[in-house]
DOTOR-877150 format. One record per residue: y, z, x of N, C-alpha, C in turn. Coordinates in steps of 0.001 Angstrom, whole numbers, plus 524288, in hexadecimal, padded with zeros to 5 digits. Last residue first. Layout:
YZXYZXYZX
...
# end
This chain:
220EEE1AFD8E21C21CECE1DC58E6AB21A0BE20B88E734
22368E1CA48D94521EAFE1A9D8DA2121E80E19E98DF11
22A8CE24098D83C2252CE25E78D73222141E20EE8D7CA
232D3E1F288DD9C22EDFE22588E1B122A9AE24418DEDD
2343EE18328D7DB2317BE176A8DCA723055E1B0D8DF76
238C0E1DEB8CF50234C2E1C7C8D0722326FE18948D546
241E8E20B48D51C23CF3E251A8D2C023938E227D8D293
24750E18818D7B0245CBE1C198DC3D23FA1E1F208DA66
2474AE162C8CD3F24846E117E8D0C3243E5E150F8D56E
24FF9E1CBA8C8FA24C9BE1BF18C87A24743E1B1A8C9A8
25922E1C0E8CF0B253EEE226F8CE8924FC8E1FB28CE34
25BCDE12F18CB5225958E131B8D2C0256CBE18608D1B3
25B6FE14058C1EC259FDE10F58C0EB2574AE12068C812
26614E1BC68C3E126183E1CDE8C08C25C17E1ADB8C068
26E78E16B38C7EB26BC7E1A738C9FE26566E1D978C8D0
26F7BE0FE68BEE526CFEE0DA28C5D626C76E106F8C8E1
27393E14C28B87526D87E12348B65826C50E107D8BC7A
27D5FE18C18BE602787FE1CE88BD9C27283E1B748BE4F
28134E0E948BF4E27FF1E119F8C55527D93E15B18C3DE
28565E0DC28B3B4280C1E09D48B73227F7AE0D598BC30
28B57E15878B3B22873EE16288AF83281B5E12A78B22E
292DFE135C8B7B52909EE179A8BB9728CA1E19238B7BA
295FBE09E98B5E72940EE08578BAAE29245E0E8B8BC2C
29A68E0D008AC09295F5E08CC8ABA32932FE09A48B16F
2A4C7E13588B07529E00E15918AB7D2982EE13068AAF0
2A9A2E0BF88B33A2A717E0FB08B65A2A1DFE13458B472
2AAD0E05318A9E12A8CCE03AE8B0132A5A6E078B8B260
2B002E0DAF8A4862AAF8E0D1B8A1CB2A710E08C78A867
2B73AE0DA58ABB62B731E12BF8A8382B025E109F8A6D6
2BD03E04098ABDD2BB4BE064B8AF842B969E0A428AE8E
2BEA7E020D89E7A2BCEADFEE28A25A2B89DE009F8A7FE
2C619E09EF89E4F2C1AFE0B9989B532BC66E071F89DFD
2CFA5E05C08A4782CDE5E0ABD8A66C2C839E0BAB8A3D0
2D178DFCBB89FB92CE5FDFC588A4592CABFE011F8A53F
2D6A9E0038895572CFDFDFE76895372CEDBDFDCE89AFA
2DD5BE065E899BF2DAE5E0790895BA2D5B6E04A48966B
2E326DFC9189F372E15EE02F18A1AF2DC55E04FD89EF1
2E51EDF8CC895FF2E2CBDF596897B72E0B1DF9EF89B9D
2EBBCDFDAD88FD52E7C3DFCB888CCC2E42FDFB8A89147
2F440DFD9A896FE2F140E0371895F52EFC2E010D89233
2F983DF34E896D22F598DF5EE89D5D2F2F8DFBCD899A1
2FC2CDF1FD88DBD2F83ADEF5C88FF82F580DF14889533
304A4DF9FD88ED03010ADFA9E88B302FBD3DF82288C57
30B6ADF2658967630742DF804897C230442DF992893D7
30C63DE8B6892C930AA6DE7D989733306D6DEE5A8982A
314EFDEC4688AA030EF7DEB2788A2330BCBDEB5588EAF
31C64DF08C890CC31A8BDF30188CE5312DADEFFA88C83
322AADEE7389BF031EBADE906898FE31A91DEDA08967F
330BADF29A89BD632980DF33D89DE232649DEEA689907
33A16DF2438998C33889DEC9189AB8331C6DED8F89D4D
33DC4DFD48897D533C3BDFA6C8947933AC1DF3CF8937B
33E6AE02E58A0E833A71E013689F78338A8DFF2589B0B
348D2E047E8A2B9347D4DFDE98A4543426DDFDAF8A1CE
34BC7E0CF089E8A34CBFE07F889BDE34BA5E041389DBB
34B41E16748A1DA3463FE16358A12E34826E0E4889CCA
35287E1F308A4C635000E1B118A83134BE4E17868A88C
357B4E21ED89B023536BE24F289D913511EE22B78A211
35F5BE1C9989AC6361AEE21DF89C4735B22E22EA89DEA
35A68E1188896B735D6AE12E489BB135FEDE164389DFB
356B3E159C88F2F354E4E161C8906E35571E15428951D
36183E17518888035E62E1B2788A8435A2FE1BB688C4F
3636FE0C80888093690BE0F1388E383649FE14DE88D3C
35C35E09548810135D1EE06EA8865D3605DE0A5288B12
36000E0DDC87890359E4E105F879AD35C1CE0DD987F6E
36BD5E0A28876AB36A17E0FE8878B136555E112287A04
366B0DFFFA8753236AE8E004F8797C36924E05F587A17
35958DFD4F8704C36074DFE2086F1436202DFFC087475
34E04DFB1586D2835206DFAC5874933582BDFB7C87451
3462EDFA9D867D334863DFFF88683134CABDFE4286E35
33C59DF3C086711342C0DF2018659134817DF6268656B
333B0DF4FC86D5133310DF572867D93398CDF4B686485
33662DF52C8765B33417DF0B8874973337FDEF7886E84
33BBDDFC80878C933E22DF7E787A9133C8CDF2B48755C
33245E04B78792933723E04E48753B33C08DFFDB87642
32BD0E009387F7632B4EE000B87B4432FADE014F8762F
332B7E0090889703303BDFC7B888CC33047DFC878836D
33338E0D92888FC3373DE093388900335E6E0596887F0
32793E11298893732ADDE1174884C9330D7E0D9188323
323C1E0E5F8915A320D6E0E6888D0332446E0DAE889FF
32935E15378992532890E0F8A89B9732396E0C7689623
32BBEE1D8989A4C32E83E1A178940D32E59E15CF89643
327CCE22DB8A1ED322F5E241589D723251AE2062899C2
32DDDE20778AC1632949E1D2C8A9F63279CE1F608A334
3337AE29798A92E337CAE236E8A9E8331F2E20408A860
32DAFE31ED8AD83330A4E31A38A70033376E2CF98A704
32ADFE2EC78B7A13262EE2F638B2BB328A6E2D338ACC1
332A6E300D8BD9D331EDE2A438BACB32E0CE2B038B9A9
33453E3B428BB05338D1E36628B849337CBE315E8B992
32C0BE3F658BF2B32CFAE40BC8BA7A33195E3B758B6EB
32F00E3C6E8C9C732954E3B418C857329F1E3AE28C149
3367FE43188CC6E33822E3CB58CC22332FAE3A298C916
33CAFE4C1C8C4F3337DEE4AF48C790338ACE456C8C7D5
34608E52CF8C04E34586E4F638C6303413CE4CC78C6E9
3431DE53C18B56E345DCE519B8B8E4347B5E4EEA8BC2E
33B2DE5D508BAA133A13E57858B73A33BA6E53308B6AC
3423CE63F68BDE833DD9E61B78C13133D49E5CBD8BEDD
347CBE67338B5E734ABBE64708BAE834699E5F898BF24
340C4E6B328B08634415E67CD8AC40346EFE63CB8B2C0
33DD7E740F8B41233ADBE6FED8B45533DADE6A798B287
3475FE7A068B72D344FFE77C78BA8B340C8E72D58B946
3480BE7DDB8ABD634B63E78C68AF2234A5EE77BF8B505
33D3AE82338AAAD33F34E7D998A7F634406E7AB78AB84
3365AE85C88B6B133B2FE86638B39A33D3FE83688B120
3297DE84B38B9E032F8DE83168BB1A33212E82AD8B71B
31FAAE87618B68C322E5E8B888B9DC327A1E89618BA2C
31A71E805B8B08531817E802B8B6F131AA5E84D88BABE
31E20E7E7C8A874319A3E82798A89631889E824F8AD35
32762E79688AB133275AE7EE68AA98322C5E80E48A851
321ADE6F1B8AD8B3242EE71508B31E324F3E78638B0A4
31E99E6BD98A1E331A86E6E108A6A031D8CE70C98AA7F
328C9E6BA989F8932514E706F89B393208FE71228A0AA
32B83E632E8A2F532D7EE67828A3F532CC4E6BD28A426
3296EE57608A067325B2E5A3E8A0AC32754E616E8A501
32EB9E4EAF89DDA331C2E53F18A36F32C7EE55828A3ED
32E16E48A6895D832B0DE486E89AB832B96E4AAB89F89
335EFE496C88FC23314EE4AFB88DEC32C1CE4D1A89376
33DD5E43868913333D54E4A13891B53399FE4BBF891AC
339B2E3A8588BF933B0AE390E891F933B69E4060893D7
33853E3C3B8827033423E3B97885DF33446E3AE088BE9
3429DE3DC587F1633EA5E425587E0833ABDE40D788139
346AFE327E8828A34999E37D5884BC3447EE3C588842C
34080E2DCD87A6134023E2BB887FDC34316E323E88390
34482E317A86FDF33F90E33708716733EC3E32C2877B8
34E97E2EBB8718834D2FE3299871DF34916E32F687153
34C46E243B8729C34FA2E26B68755534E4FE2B0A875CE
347F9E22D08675B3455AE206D86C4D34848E244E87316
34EF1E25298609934ADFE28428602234784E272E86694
356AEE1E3B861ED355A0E21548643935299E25AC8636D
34FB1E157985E8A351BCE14A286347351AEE19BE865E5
34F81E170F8549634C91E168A855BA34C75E17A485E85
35B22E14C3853CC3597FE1A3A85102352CAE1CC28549E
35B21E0B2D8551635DDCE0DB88586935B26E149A856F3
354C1E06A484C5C35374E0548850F8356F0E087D85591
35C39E08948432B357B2E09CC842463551AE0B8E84911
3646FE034B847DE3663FE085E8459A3606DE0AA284744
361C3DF8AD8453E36465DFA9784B3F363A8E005C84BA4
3555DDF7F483DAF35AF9DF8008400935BF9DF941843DB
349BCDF0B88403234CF8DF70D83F2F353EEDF608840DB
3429DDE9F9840CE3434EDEA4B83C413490EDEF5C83C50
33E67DEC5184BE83416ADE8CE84C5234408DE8FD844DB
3381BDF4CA84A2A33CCBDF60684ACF34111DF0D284C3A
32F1ADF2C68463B332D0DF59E84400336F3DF3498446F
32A25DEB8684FF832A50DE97284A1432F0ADEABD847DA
328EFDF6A8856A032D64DF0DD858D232E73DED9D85437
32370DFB288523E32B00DFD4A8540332B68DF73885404
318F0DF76A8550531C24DF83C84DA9321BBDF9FC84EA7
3197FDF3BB85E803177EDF1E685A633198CDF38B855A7
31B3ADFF25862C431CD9DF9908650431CB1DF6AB860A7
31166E052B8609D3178CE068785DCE31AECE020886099
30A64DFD638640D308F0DFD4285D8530FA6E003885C8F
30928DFF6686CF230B04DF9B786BD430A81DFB07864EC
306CFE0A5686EB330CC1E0821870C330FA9E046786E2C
2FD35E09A386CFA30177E0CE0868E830680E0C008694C
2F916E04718738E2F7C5E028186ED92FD5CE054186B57
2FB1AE0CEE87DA52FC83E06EB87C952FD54E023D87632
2F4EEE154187A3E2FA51E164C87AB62FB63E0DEA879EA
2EA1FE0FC287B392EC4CE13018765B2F17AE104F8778B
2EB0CE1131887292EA6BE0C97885EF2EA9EE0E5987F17
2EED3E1ADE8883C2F08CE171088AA12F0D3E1311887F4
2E459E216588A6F2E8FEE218D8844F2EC0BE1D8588403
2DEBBE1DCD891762DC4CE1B1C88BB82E0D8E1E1D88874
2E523E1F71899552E528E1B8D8996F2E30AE193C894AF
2E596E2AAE899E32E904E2716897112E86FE22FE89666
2DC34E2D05899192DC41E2D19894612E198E2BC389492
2D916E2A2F8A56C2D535E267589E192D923E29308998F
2DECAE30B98A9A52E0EFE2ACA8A8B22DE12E283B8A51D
2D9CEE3AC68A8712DFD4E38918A5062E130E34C38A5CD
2D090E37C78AD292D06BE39BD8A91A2D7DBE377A8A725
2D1CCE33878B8F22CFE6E30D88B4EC2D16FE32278AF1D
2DDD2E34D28BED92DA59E37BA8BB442D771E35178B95A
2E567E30748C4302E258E2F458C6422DCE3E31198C37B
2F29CE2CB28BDBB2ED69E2F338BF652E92FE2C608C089
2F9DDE215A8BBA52F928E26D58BFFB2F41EE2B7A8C077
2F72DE1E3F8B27A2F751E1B1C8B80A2F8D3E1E698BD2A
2F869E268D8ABBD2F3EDE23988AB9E2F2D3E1E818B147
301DFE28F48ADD12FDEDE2DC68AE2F2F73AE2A398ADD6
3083EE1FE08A9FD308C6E22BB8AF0E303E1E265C8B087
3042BE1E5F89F033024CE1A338A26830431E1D958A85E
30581E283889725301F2E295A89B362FFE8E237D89EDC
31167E2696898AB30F7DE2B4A89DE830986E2A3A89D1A
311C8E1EA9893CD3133CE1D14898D73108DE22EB89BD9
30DA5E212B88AE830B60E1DCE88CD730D01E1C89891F2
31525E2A47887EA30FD1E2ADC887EC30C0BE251088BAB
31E18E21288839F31E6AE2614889833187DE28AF88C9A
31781E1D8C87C1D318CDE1A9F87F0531A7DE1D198862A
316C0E26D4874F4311D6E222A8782931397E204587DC4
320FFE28828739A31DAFE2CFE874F3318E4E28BF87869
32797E1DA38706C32912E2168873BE322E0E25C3877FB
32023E181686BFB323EFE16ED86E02325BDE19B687327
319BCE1DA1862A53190FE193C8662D31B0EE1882869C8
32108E259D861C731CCCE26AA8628E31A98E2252866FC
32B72E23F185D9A329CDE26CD8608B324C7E28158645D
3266EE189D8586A32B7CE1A5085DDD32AD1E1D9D85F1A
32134E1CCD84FF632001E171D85341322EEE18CA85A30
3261FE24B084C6C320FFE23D384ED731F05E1EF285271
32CD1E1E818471032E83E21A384CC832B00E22AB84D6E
32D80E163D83E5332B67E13DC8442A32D3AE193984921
32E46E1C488351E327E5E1BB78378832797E17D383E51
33597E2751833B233596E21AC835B7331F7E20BB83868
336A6E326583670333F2E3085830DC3337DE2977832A4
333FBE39E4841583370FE348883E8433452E3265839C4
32BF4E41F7845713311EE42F784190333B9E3DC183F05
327F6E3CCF84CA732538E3F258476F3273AE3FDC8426A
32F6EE3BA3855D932CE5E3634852E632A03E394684D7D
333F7E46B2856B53367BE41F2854F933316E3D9485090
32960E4A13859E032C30E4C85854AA32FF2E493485180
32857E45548640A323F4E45D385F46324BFE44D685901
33233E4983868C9330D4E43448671332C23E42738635E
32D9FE53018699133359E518D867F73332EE4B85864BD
32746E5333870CB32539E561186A5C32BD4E542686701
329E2E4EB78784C328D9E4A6787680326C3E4EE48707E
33084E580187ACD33438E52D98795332FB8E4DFE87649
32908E605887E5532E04E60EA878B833066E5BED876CF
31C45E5D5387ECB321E6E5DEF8810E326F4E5E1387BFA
31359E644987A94314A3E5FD28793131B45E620487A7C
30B34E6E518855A30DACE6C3F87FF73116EE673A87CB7
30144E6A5188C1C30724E6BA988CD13063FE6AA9885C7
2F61BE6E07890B62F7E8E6ACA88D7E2FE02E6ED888D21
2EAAEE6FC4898D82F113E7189898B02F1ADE6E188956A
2E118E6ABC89BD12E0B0E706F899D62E6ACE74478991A
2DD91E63608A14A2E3EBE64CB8A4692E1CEE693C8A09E
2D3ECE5F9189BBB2D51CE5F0B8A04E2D941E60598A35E
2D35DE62CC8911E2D008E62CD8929B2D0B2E632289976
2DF4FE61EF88E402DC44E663888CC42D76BE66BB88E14
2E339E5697890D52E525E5CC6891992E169E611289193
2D9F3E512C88C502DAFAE5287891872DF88E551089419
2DAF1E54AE880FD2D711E55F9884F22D79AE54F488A0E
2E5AAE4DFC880492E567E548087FA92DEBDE578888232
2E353E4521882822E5D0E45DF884FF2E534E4E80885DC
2DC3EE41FE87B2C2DC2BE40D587FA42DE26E446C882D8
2E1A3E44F986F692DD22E4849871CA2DA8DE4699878CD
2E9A7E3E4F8706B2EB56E43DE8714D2E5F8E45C2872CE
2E468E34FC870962E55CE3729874432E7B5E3B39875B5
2DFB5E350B866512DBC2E351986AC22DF4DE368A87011
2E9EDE35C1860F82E66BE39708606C2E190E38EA864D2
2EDA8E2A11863AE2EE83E2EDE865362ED79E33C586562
2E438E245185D732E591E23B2864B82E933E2A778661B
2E702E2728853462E152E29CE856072E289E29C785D62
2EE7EE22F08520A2F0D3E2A228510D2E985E292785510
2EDBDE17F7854AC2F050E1AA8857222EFA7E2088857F3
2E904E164E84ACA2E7D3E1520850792E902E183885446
2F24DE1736845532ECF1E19C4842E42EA9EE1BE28481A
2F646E0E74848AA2FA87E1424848962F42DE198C84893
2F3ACE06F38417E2F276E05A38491D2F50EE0BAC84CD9
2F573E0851839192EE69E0800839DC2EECCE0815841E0
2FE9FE0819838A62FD1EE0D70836E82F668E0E02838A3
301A2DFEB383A173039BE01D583DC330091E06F883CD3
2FE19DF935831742FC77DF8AC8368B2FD3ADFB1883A8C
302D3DFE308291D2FD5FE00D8829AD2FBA5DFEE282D99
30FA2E02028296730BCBDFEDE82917307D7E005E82D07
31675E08BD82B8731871E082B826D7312FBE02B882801
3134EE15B28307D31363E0F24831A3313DBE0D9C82C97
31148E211D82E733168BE1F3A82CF4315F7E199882F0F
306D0E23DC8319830797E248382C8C30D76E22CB82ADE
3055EE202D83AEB30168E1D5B8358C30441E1F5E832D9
30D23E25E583F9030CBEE202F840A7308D2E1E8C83AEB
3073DE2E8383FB730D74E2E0A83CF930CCDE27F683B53
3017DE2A94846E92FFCCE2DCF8411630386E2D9A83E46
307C3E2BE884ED13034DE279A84DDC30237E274F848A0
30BDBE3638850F030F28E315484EA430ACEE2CE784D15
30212E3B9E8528E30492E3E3C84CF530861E375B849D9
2FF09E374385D152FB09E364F8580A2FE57E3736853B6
30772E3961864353080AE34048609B3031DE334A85C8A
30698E44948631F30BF5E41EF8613E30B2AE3C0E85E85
2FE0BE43D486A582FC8EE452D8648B301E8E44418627C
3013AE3E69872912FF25E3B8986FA32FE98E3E3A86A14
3090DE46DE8768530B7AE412B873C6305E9E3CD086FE7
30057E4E70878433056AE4E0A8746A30771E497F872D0
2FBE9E48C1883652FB39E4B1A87D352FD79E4BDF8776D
30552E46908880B3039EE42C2885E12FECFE432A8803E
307E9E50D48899330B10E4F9A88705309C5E4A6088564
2FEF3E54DB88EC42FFEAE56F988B1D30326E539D8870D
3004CE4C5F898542FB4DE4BB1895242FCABE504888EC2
30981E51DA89C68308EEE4CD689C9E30499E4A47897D3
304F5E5D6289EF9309A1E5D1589A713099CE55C48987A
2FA7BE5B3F8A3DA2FABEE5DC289FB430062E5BBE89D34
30169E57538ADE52FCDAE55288ABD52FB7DE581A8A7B9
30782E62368B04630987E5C8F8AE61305B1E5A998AC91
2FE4AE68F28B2183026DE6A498AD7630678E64E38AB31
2F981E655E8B9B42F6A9E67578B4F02FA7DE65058B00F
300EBE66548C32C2FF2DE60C98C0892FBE1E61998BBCA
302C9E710A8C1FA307E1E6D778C0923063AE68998BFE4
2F9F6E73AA8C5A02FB14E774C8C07E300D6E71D08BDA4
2FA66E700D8D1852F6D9E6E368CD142F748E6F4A8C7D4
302E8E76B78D3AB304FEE715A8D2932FFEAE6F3B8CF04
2FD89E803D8D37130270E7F8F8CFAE303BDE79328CF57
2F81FE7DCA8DAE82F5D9E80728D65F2F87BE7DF68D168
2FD97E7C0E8E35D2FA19E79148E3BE2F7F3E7A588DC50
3097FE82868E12330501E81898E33330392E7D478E330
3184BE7F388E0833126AE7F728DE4E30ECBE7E558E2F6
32176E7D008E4A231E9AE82318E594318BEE83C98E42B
32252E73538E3D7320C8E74108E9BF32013E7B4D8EA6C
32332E72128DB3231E1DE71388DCA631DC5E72248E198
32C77E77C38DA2C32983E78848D661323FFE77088DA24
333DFE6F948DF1A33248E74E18E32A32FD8E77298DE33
32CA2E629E8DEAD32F9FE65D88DC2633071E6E8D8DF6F
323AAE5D868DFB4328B7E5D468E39E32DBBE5E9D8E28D
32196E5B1B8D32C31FB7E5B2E8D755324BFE5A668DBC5
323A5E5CC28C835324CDE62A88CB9832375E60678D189
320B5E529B8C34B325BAE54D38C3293261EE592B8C817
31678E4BFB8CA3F318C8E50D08C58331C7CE534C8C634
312FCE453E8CFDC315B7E433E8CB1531755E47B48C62B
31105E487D8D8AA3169AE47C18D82431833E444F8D3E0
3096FE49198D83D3096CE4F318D73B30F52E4C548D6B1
2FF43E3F538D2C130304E42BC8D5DF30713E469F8D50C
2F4F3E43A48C91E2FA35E40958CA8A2FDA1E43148CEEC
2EBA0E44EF8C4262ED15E43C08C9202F1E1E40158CBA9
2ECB2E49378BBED2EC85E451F8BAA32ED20E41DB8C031
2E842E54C68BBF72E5E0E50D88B6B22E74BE4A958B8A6
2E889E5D618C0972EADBE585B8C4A42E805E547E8C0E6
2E484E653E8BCB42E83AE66EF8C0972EA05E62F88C308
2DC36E63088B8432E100E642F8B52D2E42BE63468B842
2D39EE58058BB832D6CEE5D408BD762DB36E5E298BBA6
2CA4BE53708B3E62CFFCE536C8B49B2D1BAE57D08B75B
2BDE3E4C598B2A62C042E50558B2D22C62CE4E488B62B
2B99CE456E8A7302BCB2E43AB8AD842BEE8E49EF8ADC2
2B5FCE467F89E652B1A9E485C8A3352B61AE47768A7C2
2BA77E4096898772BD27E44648972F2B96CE481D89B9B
2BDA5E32CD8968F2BA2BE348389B7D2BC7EE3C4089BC7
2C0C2E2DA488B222C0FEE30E888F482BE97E32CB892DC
2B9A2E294A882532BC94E259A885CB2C039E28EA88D51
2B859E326B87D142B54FE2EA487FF82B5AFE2A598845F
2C0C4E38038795C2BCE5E3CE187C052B772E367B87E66
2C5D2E2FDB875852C79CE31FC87B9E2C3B1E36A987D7D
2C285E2342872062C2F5E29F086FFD2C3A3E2D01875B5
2CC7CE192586BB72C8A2E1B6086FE22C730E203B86F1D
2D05DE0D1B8670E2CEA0E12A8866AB2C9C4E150886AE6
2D260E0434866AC2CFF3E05CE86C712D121E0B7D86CA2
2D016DFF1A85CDA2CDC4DFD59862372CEAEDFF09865C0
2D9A4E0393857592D465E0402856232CE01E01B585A02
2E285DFD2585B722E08BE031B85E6E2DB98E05C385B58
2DE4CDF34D85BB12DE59DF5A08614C2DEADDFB7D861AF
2E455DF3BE850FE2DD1DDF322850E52DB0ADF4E98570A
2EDA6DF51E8514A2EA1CDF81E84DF22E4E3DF82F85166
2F111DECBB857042EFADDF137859FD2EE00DF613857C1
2EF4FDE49684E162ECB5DE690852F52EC01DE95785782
2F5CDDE9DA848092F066DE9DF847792EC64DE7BA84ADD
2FF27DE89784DCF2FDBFDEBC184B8D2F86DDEC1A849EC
2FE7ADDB5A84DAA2FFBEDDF60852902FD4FDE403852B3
2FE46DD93A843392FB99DD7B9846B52F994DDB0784BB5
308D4DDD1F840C530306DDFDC83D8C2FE4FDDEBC84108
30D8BDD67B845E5310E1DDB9A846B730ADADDF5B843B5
30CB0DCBC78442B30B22DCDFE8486430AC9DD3828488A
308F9DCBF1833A730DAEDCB968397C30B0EDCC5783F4C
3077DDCD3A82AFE3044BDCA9D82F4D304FDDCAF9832FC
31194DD35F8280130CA4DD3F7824B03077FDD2B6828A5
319F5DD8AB82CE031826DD2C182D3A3114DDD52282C26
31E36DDFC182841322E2DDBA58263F32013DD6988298A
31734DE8A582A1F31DB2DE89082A6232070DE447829A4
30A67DE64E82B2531008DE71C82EE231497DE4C582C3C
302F0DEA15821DD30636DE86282345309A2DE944825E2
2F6FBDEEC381D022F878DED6F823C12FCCFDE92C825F1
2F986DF5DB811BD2F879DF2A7816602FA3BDF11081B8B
2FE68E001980EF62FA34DFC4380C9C2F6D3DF80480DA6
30420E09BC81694304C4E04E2815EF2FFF1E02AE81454
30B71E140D8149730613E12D28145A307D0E0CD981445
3129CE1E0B81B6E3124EE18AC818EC30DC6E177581A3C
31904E291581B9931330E284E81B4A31276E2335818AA
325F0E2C0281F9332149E299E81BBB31DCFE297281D36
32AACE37148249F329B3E328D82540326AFE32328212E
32A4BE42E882E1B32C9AE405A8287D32AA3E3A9282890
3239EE4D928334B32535E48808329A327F6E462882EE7
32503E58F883A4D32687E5733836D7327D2E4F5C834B6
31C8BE5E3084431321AEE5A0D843A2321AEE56C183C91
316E2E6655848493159CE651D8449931BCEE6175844E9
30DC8E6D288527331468E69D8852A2312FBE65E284C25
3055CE757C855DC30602E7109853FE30C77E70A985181
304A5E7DDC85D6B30075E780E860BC3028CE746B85C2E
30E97E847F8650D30DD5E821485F9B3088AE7CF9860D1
30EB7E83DB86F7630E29E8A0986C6C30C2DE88B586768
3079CE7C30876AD30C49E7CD08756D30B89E821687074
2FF44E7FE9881CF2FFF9E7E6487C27304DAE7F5A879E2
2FC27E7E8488E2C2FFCDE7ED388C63300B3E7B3F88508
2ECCBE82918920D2F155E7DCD890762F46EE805288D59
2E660E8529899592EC60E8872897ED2EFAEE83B5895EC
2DBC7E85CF89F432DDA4E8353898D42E200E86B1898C1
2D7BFE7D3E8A91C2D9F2E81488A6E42DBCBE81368A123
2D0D3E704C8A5F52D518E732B8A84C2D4A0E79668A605
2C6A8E6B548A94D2C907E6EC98A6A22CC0BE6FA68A7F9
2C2E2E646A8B3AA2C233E62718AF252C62CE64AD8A93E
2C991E66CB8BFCE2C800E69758BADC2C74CE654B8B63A
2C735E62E88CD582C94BE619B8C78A2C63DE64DC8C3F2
2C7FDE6E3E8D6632C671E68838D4842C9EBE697E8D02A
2CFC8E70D78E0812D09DE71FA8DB8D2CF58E6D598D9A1
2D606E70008EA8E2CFF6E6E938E9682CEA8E6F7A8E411
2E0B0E72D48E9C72DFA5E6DBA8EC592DB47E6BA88E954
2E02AE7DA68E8432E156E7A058E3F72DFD6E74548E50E
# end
């Protein structure tokens, strides 16, 4: 197993859920708006803002069968070259019975469920995006929302070809965040898309893939977090941006309600990340796996970092009542609401363009070292025919 090159293909036994389509019942208005007015400031900063991060995400649309380097070959069996002691089962009497075979089968299978479920969440947030145009009670939000449903549609298809082209395993959509999906879809009230989605789902989404994106060593899955990344950022500051307006307008009542929708989605996503479903396709016994997960120390400050996105922004946007506060001091996860929010959005735009930076560098300087390989053939040939 040691010598076992890299596979471009994986094996194809990917895990399909029984049903391939989930249909969720919506309610809500369909509001059209006549013009490009924000909400009570016609000129205001608040339209300003908004239309210009309209126009940024019409500027840095990208296409991923191009912008992707999809020639980088990937070894299923170790996709993201991450140490072995960042997976739950490691140093576990589970892994100390596993082969050499079986433990490669166990880095497959996490690296698949991790990337599956970021699959999923993005086609989650194309449906809310879409929602998003069609319930914004103004057409600035609905033209910069527009934006959006395509960003996320490019990256379900990102993401789902490199399941399916390169790991060749895809997990099914975890029960808690198909939970939270259903929630935000289900609310007739046009700002829970905003929150669920923006807020919550992105925002958790944006912390696992800044960990997975500053931890591998892969070329291939770090270009494509690092170019969803920089997306993900734009989408952050735009549900920042129209919550925060809202909801200063909302009652105590209104704003607590809201609160704990926040709570409980934060609980569904914090469960979310046992990733349990892998340990019992691996052979270990639901409450065995449920224990393992658990315990893993690797696993619990993964799930303490991933609401290193989400606290900040639910702080910021005016959601901080006493009960969201003591529950986010049950989850251990309340100091991170003094992180410098912008400060990281700005580092993953900026990743983003270095990485394409060094990307096209290297393209330039091995395009020049051909014409100067070409040019000395040359060079040689004919001197010797005229000798």
């Amino acid at each position: 197993m040691p010598d076992r090159e890299p596979q471009t293909t994986a094996p194809a036994d990917p895990l399909r859920s029984a049903d391939p389509h989930w249909q969720v019942p919506a309610s809500g208005a369909a509001r059209f708006a006549w013009g490009p007015v924000y909400p009570g400031q016609e000129d205001g900063p608040g339209r300003e803002r908004l239309l210009a991060l309209y126009q940024k995400g019409k500027d840095k649309q990208w296409d991923g069968a191009r912008r992707i380097d999809w020639e980088l070959e990937v070894d299923p069996y170790d996709p993201l070259g991450l140490p072995d002691e960042a997976l739950p089962l490691y140093d576990t009497p589970h892994w100390r019975r596993m082969g050499e075979r079986e433990r490669a089968e166990a880095r497959r299978h996490f690296a698949s469920w991790q990337f599956s479920q970021f699959l999923h969440g993005e086609q989650g947030a194309m449906v809310c995006a879409a929602r998003i145009v069609e319930c914004a009670p103004d057409l600035d939000a609905k033209f910069y929302s527009a934006t959006q449903t395509l960003d996320e549609a490019r990256h379900a298809e990102v993401y789902g070809r490199f399941l399916d082209e390169k790991i060749g395993l895809v997990y099914p959509v975890n029960d808690d965040l198909r939970t939270l999906l259903g929630d935000t879809l289900r609310d007739s009230r046009w700002d829970m898309p905003y929150l669920g989605m923006q807020v919550l789902i992105e925002g958790l989404a944006l912390a696992a893939f800044g960990m997975l994106r500053d931890s591998t060593d892969r070329p291939l899955p770090r270009q494509i977090l690092t170019y969803v990344m920089q997306d993900e950022a734009r989408h952050v500051a735009f549900g920042r941006m129209a919550l925060r307006d809202h909801y200063r307008q909302l009652s105590e009542a209104e704003l607590r309600e809201r609160e704990e929708f926040v709570i409980e989605g934060c609980h569904l996503m914090r469960d979310r990340l046992k990733g349990t479903e892998v340990l019992e396709n691996l052979g270990v016994p639901a409450r065995e796996a449920e224990a393992v997960c658990e315990g893993s120390p690797s696993l619990r400050l993964f799930r303490k970092l991933l609401f290193s996105r989400i606290v900040p922004c639910v702080r910021d946007i005016g959601l901080w009542g006493g009960r969201l506060q003591r529950a986010y001091a049950d989850m251990g996860v309340f100091d991170l609401g003094d992180a410098a929010l912008d400060r990281l959005m700005t580092q993953d735009e900026e990743l983003a363009e270095r990485l394409d930076a060094e990307r096209f560098a290297a393209e330039e300087a091995a395009r020049t070292a051909e014409v100067a390989e070409a040019i000395a053939e040359g060079a040689t040939e004919g001197a010797a025919d005229g000798g």
